[in-house]
SEVEXGU-210770 format. One line per 3 residues: for each residue x, y, z of C-alpha. Coordinates in steps of 0.2 Angstrom, whole numbers, always signed. Layout:
# SEVEXGU-210770
X,Y,Z ~ ...
***
This chain:
# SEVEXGU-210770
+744,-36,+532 ~ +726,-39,+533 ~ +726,-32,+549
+737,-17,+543 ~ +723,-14,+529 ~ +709,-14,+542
+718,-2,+552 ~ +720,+11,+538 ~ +701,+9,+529
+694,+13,+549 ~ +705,+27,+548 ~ +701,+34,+532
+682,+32,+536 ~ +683,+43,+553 ~ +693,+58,+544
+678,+57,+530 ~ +667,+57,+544 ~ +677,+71,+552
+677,+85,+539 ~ +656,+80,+535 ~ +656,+86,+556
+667,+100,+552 ~ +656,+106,+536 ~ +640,+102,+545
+643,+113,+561 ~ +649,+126,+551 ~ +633,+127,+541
+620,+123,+555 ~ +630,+135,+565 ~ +626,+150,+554
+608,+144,+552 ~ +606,+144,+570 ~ +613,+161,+572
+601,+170,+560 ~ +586,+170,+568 ~ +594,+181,+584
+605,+190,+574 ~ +603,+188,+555 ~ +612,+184,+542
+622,+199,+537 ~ +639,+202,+531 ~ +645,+204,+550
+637,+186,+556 ~ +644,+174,+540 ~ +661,+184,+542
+661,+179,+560 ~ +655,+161,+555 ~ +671,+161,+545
+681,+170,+558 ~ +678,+157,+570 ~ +679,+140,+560
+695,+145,+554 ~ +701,+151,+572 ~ +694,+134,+579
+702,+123,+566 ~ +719,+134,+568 ~ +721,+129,+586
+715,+111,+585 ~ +728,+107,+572 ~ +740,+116,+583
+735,+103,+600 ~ +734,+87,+587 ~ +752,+90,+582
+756,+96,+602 ~ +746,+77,+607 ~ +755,+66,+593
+773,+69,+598 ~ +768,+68,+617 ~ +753,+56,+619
+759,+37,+618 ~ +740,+30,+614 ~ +736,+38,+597
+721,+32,+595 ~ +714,+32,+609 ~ +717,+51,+607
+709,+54,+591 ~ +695,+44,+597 ~ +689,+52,+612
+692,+70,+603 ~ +680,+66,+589 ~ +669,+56,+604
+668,+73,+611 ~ +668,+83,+595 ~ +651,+74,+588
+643,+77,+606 ~ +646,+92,+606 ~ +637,+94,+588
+623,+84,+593 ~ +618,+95,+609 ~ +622,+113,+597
+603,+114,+592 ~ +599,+116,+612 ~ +616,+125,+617
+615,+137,+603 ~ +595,+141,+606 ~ +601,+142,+628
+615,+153,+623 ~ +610,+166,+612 ~ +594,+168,+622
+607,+178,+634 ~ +615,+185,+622 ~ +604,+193,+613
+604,+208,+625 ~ +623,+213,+617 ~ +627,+220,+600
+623,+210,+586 ~ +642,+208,+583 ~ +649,+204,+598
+632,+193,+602 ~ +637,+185,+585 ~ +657,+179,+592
+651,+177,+610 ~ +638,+164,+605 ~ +649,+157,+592
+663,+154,+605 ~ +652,+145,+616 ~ +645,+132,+604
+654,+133,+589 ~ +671,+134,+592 ~ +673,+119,+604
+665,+107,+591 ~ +678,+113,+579 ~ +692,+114,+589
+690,+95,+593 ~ +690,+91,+573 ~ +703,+99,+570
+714,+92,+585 ~ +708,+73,+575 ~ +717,+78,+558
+734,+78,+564 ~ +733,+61,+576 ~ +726,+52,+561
+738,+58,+551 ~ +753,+51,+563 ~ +742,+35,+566
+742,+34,+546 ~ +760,+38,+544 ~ +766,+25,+555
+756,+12,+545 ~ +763,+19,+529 ~ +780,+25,+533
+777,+40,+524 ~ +772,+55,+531 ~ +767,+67,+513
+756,+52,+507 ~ +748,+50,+524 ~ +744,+69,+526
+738,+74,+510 ~ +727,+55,+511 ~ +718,+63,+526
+717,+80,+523 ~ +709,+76,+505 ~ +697,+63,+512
+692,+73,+527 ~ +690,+87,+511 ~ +678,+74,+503
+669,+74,+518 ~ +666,+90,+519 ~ +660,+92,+501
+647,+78,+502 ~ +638,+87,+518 ~ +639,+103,+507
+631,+97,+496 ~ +618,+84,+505 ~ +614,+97,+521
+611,+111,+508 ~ +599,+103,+496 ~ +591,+88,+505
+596,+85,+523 ~ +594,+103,+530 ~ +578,+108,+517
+568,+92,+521 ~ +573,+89,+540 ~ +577,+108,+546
+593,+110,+556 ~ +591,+99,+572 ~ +589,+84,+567
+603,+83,+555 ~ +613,+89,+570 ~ +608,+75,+580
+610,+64,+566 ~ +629,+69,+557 ~ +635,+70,+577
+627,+51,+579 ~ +636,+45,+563 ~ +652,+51,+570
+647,+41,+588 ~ +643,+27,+578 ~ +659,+26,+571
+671,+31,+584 ~ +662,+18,+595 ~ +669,+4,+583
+687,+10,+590 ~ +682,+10,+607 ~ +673,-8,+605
+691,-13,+594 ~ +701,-6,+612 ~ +693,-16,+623
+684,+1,+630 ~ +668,-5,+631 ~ +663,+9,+644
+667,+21,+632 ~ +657,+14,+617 ~ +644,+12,+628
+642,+30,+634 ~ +643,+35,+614 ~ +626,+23,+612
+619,+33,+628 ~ +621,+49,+620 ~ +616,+44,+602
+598,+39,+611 ~ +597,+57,+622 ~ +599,+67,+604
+587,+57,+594 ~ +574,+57,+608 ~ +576,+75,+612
+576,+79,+593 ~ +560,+80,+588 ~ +553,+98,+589
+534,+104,+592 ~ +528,+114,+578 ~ +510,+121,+585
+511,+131,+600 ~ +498,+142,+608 ~ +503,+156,+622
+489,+168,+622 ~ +491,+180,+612 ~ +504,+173,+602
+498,+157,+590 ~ +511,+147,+582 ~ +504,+141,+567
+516,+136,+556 ~ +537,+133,+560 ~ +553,+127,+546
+571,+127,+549 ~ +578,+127,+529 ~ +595,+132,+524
+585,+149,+519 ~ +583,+152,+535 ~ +571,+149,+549
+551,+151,+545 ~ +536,+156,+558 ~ +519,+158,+554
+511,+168,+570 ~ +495,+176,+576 ~ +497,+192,+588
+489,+207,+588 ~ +496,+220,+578 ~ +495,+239,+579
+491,+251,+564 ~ +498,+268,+562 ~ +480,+272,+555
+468,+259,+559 ~ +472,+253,+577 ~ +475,+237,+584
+467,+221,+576 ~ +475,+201,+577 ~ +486,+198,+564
+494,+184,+556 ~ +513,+186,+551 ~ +527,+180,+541
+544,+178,+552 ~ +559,+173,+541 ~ +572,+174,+554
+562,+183,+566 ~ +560,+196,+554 ~ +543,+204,+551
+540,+198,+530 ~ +520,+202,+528 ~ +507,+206,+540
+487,+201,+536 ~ +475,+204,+544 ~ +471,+187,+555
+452,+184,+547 ~ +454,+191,+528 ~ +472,+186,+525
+472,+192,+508 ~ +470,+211,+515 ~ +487,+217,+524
+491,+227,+540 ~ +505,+237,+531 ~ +500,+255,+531
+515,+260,+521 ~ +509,+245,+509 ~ +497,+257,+499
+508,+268,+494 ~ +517,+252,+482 ~ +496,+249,+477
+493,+267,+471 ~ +510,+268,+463 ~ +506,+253,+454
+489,+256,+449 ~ +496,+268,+435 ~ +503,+255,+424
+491,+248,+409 ~ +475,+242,+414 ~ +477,+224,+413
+493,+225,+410 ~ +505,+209,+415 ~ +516,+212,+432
+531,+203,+436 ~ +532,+203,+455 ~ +551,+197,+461
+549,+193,+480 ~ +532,+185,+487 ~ +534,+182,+503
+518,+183,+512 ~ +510,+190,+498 ~ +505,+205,+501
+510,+213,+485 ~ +503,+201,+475 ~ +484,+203,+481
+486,+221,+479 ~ +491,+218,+460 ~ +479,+206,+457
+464,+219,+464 ~ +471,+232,+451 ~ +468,+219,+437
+485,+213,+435 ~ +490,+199,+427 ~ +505,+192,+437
+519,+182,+437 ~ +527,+181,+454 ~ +547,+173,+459
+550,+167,+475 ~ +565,+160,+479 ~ +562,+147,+493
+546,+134,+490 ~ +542,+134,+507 ~ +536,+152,+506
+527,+150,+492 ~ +519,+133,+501 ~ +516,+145,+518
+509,+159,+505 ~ +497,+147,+498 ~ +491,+138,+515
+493,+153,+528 ~ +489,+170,+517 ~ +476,+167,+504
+487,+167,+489 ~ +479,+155,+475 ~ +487,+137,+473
+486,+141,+455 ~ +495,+158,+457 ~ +509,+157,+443
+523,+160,+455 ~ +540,+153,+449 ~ +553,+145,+462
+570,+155,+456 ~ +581,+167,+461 ~ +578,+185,+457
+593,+191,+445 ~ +594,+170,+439 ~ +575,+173,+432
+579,+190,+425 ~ +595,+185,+415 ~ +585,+172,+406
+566,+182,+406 ~ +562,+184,+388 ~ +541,+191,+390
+536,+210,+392 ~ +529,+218,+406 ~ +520,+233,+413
+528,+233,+427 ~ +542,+225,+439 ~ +539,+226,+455
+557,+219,+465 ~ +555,+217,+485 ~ +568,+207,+487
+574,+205,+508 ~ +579,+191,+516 ~ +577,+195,+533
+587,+209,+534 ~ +597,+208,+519 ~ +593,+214,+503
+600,+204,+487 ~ +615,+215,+482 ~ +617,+207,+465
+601,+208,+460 ~ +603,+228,+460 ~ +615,+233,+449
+617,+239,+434 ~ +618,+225,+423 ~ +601,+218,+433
+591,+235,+431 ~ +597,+234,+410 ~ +590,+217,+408
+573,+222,+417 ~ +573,+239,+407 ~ +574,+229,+391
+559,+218,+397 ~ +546,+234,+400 ~ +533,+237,+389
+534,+256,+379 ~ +527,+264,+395 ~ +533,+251,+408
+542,+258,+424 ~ +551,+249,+441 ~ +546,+249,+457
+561,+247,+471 ~ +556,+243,+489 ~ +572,+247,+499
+576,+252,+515 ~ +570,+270,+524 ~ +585,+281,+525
+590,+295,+511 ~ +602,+308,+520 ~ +620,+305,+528
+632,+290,+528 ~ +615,+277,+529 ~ +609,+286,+516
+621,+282,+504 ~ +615,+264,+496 ~ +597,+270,+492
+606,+286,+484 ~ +619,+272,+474 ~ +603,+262,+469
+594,+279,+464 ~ +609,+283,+454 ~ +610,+267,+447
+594,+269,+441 ~ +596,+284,+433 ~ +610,+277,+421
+599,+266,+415 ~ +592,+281,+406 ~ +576,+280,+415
+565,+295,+426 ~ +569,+292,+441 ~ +557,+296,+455
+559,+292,+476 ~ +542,+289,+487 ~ +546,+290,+506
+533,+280,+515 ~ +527,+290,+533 ~ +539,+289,+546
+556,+293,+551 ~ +570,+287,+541 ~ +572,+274,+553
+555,+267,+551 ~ +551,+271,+533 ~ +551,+263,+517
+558,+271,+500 ~ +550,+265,+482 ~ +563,+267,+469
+553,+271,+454 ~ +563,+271,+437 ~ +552,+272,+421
+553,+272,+402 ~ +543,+288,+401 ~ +539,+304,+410
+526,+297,+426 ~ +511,+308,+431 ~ +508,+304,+449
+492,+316,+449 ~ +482,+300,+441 ~ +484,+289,+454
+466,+285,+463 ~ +468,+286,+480 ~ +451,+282,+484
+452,+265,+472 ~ +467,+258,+479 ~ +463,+264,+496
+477,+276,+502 ~ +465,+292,+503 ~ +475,+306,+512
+491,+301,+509 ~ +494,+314,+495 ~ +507,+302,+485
+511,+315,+472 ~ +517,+327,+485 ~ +529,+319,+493
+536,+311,+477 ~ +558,+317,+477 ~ +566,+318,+462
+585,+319,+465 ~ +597,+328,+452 ~ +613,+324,+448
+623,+334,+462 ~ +613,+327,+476 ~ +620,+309,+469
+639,+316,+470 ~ +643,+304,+483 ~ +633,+290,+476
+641,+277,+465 ~ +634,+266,+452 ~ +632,+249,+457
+641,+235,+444 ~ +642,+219,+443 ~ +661,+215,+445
+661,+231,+460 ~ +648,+222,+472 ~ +648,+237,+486
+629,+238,+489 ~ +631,+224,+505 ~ +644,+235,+512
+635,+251,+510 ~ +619,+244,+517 ~ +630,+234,+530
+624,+245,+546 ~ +609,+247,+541 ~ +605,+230,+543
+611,+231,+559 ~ +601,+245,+564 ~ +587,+234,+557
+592,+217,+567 ~ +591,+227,+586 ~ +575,+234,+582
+566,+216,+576 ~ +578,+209,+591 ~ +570,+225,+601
+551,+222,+594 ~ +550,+205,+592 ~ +563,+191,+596
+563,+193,+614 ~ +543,+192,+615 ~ +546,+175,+604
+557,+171,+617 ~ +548,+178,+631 ~ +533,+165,+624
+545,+152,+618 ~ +542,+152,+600
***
């Protein structure tokens, strides 16, 4: 009996170490993609696509292996031996792999890498489940207990590494060495079984590669190549963060070193490298002259730092500004890297979260909300643009940064936001940064009253020549035919924007993830 009871508690302690592996890959998985090809709808539906599809087929071949295979558990252990190997060496396979891949479309980069490093993993968990459940079922006699006991403590398993990679492990450590150190606890364990087997050899190759991962997982964090100056680096379940000096070319004012913000390889905030507090953005002055016509004085609620390149360009107007950032480390990196005061009130919080419970006034809310590529989609909607409505001031107006394109199918989520807007009851205005469609911004401006864009003093806020009021669009109600208004329970904006952050993904891939690759950073 006593030996029976031993048999079944190891059991039960390798399937809730099984589905911690399963959930772990799949996060890290997706976290590793997002720097080579973001983290759009396309990547996590692939993410899903391919756990699933891996999970599938293991269950599939553990079923196929219990009825032919005569050593059970010799089986399930060398699979989850295998499985956790696999998982410890995904930081460097991942990085290796989508290094070549970054050449193809971001969809098909996304499955091929995926394949490669994440389905094996998975595949090999879920070949475990059903030979555990066979060993179990031979130990119980009964083969619905022994089943739903496995699958709902692998289940546990999973939720605990949820939970523990997404708000300590992965935050505080980044996303290799959790990798190295779930896949280890996995090695650790199996090994017991090996040692139990009298296969020594095994158990001893499982110590081997526990020592390889944790020697190999430690990661530089200061590089210099030249012209390229790592000065700061973060995995986070946020995404991956880079602080780097390059030199940098103006539209209008040439080349000069700079010091970006890189969340996911994507370009946040640019400074100039010696007055950090002063940014590269041409298109940036435009935001400065539009905001400069709110009350003198006036209190600003800035949703998105990043960088903060916004917020010194409120605070030279005279604002007084409250800022919401959703990841700390940015605000940290803001603070340290980009001249932003340590006592700048800036609020750790997600957007729409920090609007729904807002109850101060302001003259102005300025929303730049991206990750990476991705623009929050619930934090645009009606519902969100009704609650900051009702928290302006008399003459308090909105300021929308979005992506570039107006006209045609791409068009068609800045025209749902502008329509959106508009149903607030607000005057609604549209300000096309220079460029292309393809490499513009568009302001979103919706205000309480009538907006007189002649005021704004170009010389003060340092956008002389520009000739804001000109290019100022004011749609009407037909040119939004085709436009819908954007709710809360019909969340269409990420679809709508969907190839638009592809089209953004190749060019930062195009621009800048292949020099960070080129130089190793």
């Amino acid at each position: 009996m006593r030996n029976t009871k031993l048999t079944k508690y190891y059991i039960l302690t390798l399937a809730i170490t099984e589905g911690f592996c399963v959930m772990a890959s799949e996060l890290l998985s997706a976290k590793f993609i997002a720097p080579y090809f973001g983290s759009s709808l396309y990547v996590w539906s692939a993410v899903l696509g391919i756990t699933l599809s891996a999970l599938m087929g293991g269950y599939y071949f553990g079923g196929y292996l219990s009825e032919k295979t005569k050593n059970g558990r010799s089986a399930v252990l060398v699979a989850l031996s295998l499985g956790a190997t696999l998982l410890i060496f995904m930081p460097f396979l991942a990085s290796s792999i989508m290094k070549i891949c970054i050449e193809m479309s971001v969809l098909s980069g996304v499955i091929a890498s995926l394949l490669i490093f994440l389905f094996p993993p998975l595949f090999l968990f879920g070949t475990s489940s059903p030979l555990l459940i066979d060993i179990l079922n031979k130990e119980l006699n009964k083969a619905g207990k022994a089943s739903g006991t496995i699958y709902s403590i692998s289940t546990l398993g999973g939720i605990v590494a949820t939970f523990l990679l997404g708000f300590y492990l992965i935050p505080e450590y980044g996303l290799t060495i959790p990798a190295v150190t779930v896949g280890s606890l996995l090695l650790i364990t199996t090994a017991f079984g090996f040692f139990n087997l009298k296969k020594k050899v095994l158990a001893g190759i499982n110590v081997i590669i526990i020592v390889f991962g944790l020697v190999n997982s430690a990661e530089a964090n200061n590089k210099n190549t030249g012209e390229y100056n790592l000065l700061y680096a973060s995995e986070g379940i946020l995404g991956q963060i880079k602080v780097i000096e390059q030199p940098f070319t103006t539209y209008s004012r040439g080349t000069h070193q700079g010091r970006l913000l890189f969340v996911n390889n994507t370009v946040q905030t640019i400074a100039y490298a010696e007055n950090r507090s002063k940014t590269l953005w041409d298109w940036s002055f435009f935001y400065k002259g539009v905001s400069s016509l709110a009350k003198k004085g006036g209190n600003v609620l800035l949703l998105g730092l990043g960088g903060g390149t916004f917020y010194h360009q409120l605070t030279d107007l005279g604002y007084v500004v409250d800022a919401v950032e959703l990841d700390q480390r940015i605000k940290d990196v803001a603070v340290k890297y980009f001249s932003v005061p340590e006592d700048a009130n800036v609020i750790i919080d997600d957007a729409r979260h920090f609007v729904n419970i807002n109850k101060k006034k302001y003259d102005l809310v300025l929303m730049d909300l991206f990750l990476n590529e991705t623009p929050p989609a619930h934090a645009l909607t009606l519902e969100s643009f009704e609650k900051v409505k009702s928290d302006l001031n008399e003459n308090g107006f909105i300021m929308i940064n979005f992506y570039g394109f107006l006209t045609g199918d791409n068009g068609q989520a800045a025209r749902s936001i502008i329509k959106t807007v508009k149903e607030c009851n607000l005057y609604t205005y549209v300000l096309p940064t220079p460029g292309e469609e393809h490499e513009r911004n568009l302001i979103i401006i919706g205000s309480k009253s009538e907006m007189n864009f002649n005021k704004i003093d170009e010389e003060r806020v340092g956008c002389t020549g520009f000739d804001i009021e000109s290019k100022i669009i004011d749609f009407n109600n037909q040119e939004l035919e085709n436009a819908v208004v954007l709710l809360d329970n019909k969340p269409k904006l990420e679809k709508l924007y969907l190839n638009l952050s592809i089209n953004w993904r190749n060019s930062v891939t195009k621009y800048y993830t292949k020099n960070l690759i080129e130089y190793n950073l």
